[in-house]
MMTF fields as JSON, N, C-alpha, C and O atoms, coordinates in Angstrom:
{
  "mmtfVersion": "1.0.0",
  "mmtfProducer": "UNKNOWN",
  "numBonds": 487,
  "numAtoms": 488,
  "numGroups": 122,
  "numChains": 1,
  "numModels": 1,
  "chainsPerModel": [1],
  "groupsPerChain": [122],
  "chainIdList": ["A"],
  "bondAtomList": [4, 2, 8, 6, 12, 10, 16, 14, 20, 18, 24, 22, 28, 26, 32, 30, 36, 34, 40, 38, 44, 42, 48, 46, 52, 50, 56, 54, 60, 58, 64, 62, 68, 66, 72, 70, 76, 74, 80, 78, 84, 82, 88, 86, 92, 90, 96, 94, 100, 98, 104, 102, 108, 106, 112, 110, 116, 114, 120, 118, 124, 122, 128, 126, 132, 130, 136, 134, 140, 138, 144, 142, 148, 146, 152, 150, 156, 154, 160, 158, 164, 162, 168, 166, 172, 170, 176, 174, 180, 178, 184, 182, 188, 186, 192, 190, 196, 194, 200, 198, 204, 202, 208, 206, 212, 210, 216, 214, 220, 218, 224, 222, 228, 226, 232, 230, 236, 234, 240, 238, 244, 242, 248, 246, 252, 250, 256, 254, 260, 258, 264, 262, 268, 266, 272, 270, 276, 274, 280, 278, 284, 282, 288, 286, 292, 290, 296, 294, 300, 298, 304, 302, 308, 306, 312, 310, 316, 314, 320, 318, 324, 322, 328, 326, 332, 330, 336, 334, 340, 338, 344, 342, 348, 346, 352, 350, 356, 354, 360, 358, 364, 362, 368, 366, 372, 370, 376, 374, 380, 378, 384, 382, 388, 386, 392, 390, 396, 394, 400, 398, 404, 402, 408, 406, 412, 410, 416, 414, 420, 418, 424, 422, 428, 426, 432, 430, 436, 434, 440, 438, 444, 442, 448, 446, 452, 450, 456, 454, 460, 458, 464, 462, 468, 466, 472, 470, 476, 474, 480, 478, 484, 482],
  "bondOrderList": [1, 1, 1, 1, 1, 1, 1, 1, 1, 1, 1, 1, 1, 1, 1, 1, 1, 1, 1, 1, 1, 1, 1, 1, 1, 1, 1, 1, 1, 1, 1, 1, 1, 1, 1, 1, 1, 1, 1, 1, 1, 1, 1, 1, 1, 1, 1, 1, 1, 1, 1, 1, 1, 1, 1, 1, 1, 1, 1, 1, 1, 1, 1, 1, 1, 1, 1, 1, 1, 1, 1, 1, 1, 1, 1, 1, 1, 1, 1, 1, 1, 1, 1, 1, 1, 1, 1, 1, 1, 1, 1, 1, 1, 1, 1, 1, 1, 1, 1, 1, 1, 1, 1, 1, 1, 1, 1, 1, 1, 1, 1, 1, 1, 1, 1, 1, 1, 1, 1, 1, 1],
  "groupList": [{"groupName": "UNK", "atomNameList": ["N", "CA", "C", "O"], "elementList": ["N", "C", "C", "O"], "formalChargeList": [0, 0, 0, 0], "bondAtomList": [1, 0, 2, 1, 3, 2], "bondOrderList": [1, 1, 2], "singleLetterCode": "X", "chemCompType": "L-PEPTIDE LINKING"}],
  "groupTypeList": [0, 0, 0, 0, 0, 0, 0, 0, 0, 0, 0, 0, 0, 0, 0, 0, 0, 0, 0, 0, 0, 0, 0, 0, 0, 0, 0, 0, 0, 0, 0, 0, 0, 0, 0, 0, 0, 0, 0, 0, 0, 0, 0, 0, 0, 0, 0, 0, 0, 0, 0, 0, 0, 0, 0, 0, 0, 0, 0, 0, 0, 0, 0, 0, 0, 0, 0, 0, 0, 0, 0, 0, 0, 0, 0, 0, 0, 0, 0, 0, 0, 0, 0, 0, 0, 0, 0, 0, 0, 0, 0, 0, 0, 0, 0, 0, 0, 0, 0, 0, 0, 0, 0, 0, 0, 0, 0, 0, 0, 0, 0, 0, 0, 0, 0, 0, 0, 0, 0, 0, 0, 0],
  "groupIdList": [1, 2, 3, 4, 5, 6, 7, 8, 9, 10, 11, 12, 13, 14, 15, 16, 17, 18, 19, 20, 21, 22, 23, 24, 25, 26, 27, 28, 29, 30, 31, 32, 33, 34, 35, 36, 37, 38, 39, 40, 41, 42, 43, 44, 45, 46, 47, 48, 49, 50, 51, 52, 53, 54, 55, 56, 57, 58, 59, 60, 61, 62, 63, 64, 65, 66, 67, 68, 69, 70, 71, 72, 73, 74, 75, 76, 77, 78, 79, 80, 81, 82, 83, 84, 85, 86, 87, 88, 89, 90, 91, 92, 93, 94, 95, 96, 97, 98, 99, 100, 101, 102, 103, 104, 105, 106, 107, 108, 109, 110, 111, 112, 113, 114, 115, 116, 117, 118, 119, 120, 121, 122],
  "secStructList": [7, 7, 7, 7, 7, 7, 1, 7, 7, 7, 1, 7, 7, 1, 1, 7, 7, 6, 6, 6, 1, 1, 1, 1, 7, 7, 7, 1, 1, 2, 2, 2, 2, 1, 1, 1, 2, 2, 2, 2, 2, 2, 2, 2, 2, 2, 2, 2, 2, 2, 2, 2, 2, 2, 2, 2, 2, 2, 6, 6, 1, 7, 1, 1, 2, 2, 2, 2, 3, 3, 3, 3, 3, 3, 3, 6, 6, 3, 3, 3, 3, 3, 3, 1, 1, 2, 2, 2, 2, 2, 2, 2, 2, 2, 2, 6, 6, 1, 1, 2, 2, 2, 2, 1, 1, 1, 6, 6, 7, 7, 7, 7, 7, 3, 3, 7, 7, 5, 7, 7, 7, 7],
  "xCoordList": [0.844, 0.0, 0.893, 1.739, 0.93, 1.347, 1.414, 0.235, 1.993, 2.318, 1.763, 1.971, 1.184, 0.179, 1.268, 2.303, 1.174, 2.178, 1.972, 0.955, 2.505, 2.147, 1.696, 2.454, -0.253, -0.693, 0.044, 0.012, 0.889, 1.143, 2.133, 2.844, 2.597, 3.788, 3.854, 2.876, 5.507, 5.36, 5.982, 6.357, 6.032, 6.501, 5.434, 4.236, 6.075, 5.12, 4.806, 5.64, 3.001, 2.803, 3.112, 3.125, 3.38, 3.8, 3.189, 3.797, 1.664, 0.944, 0.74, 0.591, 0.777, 0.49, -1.162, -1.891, -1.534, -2.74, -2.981, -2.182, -4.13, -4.445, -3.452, -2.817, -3.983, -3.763, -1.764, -1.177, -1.333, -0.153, 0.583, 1.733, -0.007, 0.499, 0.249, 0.675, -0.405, -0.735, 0.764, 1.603, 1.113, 1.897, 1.804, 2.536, 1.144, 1.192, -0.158, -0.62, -1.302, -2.024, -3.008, -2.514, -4.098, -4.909, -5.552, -6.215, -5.263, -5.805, -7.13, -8.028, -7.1, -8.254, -8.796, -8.268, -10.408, -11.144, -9.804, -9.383, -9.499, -8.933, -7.23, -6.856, -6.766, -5.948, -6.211, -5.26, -7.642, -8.208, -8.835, -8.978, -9.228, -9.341, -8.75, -9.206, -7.221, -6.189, -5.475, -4.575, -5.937, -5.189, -6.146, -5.873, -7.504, -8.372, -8.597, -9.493, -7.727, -7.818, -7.889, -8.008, -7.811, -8.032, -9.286, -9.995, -9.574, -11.336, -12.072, -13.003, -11.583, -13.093, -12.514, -13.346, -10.813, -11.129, -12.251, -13.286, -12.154, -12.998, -14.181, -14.638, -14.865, -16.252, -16.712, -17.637, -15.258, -16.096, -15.773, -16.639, -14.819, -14.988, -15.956, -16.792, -16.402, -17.921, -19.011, -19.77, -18.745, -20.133, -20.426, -21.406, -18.836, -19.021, -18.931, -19.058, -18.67, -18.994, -20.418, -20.828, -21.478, -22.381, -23.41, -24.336, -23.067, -23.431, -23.269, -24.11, -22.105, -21.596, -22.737, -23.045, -23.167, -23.543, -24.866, -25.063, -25.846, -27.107, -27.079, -28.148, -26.468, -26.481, -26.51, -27.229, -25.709, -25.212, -26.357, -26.774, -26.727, -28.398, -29.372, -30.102, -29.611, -30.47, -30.471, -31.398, -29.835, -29.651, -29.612, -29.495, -29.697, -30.13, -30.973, -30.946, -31.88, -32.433, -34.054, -33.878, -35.405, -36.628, -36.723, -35.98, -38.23, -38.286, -39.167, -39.548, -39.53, -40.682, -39.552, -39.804, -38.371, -37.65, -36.527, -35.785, -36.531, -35.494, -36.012, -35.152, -37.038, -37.655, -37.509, -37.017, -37.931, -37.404, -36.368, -36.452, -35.034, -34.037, -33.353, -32.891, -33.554, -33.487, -32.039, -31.835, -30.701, -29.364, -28.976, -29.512, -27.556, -26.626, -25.087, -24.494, -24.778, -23.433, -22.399, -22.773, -20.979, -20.131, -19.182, -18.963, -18.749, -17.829, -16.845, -17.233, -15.964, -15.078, -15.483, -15.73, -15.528, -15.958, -17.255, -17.622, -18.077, -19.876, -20.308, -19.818, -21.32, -21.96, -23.437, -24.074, -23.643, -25.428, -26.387, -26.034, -27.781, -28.541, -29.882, -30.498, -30.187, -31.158, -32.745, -33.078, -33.2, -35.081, -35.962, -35.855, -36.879, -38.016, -38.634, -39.113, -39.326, -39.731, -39.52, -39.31, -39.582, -39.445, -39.877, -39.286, -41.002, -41.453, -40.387, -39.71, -40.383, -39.179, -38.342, -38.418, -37.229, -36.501, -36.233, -35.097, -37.102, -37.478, -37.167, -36.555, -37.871, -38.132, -36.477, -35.981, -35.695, -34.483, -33.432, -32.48, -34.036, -32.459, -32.756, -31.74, -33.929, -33.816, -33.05, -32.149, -33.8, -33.294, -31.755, -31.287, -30.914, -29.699, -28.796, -27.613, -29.43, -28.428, -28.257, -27.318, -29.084, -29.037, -28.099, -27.509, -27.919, -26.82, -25.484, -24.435, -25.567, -24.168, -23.252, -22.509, -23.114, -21.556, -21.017, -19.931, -22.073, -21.587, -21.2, -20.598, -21.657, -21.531, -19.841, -18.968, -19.639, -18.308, -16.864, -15.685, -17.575, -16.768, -16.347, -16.878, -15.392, -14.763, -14.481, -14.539, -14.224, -13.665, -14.926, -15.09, -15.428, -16.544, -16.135, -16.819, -14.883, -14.152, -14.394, -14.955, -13.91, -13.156, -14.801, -14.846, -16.014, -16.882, -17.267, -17.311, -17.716, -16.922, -18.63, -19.037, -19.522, -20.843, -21.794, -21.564, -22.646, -23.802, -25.537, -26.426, -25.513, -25.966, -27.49, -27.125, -28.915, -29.84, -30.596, -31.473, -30.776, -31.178, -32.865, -33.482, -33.227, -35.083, -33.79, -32.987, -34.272, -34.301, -35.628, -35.736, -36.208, -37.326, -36.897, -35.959, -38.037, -37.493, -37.766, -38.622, -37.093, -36.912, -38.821, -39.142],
  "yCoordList": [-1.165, 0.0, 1.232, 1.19, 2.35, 3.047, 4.443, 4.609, 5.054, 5.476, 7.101, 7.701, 7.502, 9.216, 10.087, 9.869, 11.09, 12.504, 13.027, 12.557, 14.106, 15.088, 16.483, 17.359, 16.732, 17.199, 18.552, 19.33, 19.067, 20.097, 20.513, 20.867, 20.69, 20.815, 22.565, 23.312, 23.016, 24.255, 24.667, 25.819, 23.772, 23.8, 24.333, 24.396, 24.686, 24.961, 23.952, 23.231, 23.853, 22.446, 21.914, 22.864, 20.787, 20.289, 20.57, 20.495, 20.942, 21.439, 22.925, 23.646, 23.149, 24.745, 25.063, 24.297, 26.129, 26.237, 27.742, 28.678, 27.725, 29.01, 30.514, 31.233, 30.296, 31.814, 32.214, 33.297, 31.046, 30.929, 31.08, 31.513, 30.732, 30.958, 31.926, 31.885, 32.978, 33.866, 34.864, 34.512, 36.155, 36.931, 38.032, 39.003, 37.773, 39.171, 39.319, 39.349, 39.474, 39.953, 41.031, 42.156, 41.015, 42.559, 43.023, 42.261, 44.364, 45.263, 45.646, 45.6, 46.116, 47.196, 46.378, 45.407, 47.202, 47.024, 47.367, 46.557, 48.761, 49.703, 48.219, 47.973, 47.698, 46.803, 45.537, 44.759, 44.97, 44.337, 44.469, 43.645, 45.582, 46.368, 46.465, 46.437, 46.637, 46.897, 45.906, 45.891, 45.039, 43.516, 42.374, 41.283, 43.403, 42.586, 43.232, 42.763, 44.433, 45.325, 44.797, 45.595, 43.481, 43.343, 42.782, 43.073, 42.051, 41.407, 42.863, 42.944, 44.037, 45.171, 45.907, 46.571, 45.855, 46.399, 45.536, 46.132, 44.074, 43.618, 43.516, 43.198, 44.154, 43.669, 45.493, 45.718, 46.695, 47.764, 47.812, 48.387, 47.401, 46.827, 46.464, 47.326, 45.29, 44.605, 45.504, 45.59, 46.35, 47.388, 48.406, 49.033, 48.297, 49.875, 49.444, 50.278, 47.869, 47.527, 47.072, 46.973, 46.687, 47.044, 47.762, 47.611, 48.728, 50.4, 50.643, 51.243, 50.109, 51.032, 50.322, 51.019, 48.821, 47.756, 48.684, 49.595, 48.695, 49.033, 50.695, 50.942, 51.522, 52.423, 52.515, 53.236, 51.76, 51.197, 50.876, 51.49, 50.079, 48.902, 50.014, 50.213, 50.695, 51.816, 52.511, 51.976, 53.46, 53.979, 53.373, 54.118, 52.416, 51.222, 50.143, 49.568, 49.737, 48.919, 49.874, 51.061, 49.527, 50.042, 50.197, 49.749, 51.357, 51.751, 50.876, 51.066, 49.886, 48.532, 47.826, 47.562, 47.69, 46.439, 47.127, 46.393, 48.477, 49.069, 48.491, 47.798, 48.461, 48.257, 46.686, 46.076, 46.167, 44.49, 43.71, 42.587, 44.916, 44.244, 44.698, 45.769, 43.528, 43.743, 43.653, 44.37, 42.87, 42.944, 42.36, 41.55, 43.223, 42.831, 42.566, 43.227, 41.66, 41.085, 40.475, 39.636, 41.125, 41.115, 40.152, 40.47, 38.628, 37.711, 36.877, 35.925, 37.265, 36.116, 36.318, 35.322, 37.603, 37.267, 37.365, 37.693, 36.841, 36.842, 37.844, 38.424, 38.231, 39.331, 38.438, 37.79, 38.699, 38.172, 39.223, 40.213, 39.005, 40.283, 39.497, 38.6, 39.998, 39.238, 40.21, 41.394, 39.237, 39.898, 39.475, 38.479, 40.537, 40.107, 39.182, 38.822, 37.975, 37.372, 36.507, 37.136, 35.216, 34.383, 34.874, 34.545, 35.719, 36.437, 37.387, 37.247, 38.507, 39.412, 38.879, 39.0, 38.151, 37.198, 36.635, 36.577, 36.344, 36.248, 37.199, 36.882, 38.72, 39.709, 40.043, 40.283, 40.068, 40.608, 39.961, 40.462, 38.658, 37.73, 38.161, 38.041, 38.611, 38.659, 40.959, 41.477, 41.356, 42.363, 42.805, 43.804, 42.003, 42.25, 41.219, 41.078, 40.435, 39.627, 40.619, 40.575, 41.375, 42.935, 43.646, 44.017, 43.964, 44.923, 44.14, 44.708, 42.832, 41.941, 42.721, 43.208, 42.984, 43.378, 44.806, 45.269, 45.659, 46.813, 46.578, 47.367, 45.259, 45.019, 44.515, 45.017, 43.797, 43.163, 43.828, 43.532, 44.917, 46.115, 47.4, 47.939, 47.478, 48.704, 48.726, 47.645, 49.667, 49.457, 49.044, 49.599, 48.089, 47.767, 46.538, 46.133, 46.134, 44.699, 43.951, 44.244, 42.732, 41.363, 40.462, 39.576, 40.984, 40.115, 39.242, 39.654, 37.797, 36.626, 36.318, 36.513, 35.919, 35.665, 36.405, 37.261, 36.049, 37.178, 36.168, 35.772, 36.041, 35.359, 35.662, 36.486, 35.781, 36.066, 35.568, 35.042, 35.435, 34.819, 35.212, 36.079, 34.75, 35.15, 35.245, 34.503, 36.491, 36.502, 38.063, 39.289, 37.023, 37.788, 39.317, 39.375, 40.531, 42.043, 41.33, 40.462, 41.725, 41.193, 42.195, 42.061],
  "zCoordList": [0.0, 0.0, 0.0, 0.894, -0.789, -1.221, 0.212, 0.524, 0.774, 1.482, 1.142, 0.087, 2.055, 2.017, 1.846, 2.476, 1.044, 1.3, 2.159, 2.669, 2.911, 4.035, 3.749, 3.334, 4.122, 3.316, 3.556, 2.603, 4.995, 5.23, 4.598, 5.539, 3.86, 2.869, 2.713, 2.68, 2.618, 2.652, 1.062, 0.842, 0.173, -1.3, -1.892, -1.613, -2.726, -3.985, -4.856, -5.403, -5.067, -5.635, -6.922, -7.705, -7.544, -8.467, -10.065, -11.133, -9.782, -10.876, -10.743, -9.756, -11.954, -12.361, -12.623, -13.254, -12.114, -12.562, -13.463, -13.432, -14.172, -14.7, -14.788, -15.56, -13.007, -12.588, -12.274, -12.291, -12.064, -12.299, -13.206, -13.133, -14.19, -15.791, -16.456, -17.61, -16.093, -16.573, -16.541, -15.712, -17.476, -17.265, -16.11, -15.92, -15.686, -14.477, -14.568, -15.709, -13.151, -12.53, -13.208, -13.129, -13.768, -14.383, -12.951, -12.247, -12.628, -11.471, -11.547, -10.706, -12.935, -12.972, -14.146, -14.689, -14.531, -15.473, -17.004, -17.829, -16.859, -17.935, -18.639, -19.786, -17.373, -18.148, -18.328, -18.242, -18.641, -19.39, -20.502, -21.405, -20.411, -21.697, -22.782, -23.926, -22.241, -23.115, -23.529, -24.369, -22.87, -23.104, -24.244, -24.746, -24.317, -24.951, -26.368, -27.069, -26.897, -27.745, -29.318, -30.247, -29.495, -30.89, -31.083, -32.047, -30.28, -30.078, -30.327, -31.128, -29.571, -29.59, -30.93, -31.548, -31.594, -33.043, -33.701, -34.002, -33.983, -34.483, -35.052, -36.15, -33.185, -33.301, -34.325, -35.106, -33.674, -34.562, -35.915, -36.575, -36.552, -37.947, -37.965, -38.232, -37.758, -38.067, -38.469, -39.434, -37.015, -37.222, -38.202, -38.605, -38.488, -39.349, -41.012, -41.909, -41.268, -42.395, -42.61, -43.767, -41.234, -41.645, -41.951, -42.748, -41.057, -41.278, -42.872, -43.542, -43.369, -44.476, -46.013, -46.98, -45.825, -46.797, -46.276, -47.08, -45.116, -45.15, -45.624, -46.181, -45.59, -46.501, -47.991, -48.684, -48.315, -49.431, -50.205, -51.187, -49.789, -50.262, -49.925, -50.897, -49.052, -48.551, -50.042, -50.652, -50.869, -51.418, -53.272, -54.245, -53.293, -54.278, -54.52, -55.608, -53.427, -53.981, -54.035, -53.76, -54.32, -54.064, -53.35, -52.477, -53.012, -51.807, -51.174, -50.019, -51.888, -51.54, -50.225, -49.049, -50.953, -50.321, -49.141, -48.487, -49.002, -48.116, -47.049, -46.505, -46.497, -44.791, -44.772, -43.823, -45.785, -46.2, -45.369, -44.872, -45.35, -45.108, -43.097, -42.703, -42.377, -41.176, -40.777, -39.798, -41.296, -40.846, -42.149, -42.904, -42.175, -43.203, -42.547, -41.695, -43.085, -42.133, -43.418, -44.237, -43.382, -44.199, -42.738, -41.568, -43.746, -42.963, -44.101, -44.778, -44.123, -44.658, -46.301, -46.981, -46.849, -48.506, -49.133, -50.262, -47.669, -47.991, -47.556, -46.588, -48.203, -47.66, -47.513, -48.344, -46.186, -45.994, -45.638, -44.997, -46.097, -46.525, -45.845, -46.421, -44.567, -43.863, -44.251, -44.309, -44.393, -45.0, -43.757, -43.041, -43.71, -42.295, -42.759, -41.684, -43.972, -44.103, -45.564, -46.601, -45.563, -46.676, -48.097, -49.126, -48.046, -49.209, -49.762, -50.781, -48.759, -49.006, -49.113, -50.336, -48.954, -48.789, -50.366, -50.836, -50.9, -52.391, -53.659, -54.679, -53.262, -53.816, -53.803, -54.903, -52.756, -52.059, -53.238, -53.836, -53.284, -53.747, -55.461, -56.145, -56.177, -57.146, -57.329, -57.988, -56.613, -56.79, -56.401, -56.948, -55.384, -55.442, -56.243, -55.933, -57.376, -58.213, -59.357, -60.151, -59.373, -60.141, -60.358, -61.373, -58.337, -57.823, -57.709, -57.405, -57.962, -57.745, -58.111, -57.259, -59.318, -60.529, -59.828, -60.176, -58.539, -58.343, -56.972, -56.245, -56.652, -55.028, -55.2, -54.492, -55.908, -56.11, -56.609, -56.41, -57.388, -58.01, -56.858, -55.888, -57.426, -56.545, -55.063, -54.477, -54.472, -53.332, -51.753, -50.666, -52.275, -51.228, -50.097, -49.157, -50.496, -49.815, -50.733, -51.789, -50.334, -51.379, -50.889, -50.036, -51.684, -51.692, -52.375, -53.534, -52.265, -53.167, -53.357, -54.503, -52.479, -52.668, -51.867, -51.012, -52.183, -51.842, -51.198, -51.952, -49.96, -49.385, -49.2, -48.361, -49.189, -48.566, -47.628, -48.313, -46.922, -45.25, -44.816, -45.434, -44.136, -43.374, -41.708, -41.141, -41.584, -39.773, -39.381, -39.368, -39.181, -38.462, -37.355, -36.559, -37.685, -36.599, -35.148, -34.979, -34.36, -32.921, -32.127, -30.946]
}
């Protein structure tokens, strides 16, 4: 039978955990923040390319289908073009295969396909 360690030990234990491995301690909110700084460029890229596509489409497609379109989300090449309903959704995919050749042209990003989606207004 294998003989107990002594739990009182004044070493430092043999496994490392998490918080050990970490480079040094965050104090405050502000140097987590700063440590997390490419995640929040990210997410405002995101936003401001889709700001930039619902303007974009705002200003080109009918005025039937502008309210049509509830989120537009540029990822990886695709651009997806979300419609409040399967109908619109319809109307949407034929009127922006239209706008394709101008969506793909010029300085709008490296968009490769052009996606249309149903996600229902919250």
């Amino acid at each position: 039978m294998p003989k107990k360690g002594v739990r009182n030990k004044r070493t430092k234990s043999r496994m490392s955990t998490v918080a050990t491995s970490r480079r040094g301690r965050l104090h405050s909110v502000k140097d987590l923040i700063r440590t997390s700084v490419p995640a929040l460029t990210r997410i405002t890229d995101q936003g401001g390319r889709e700001s930039f596509w619902r303007q974009w489409l705002r200003a080109r497609l009918p005025e039937e289908l502008r309210d049509a379109v509830s989120a537009v989300i540029e990822r990886e090449g695709t651009l997806v073009v979300c419609a409040h309903s399967a109908a619109w959704s319809a109307r949407l995919r034929f009127a922006l295969q239209e706008l394709e050749g101008d969506m793909r042209s010029g300085a709008y990003g490296e968009i490769t396909t052009i996606s249309v989606r149903v996600l229902p207004p919250r």
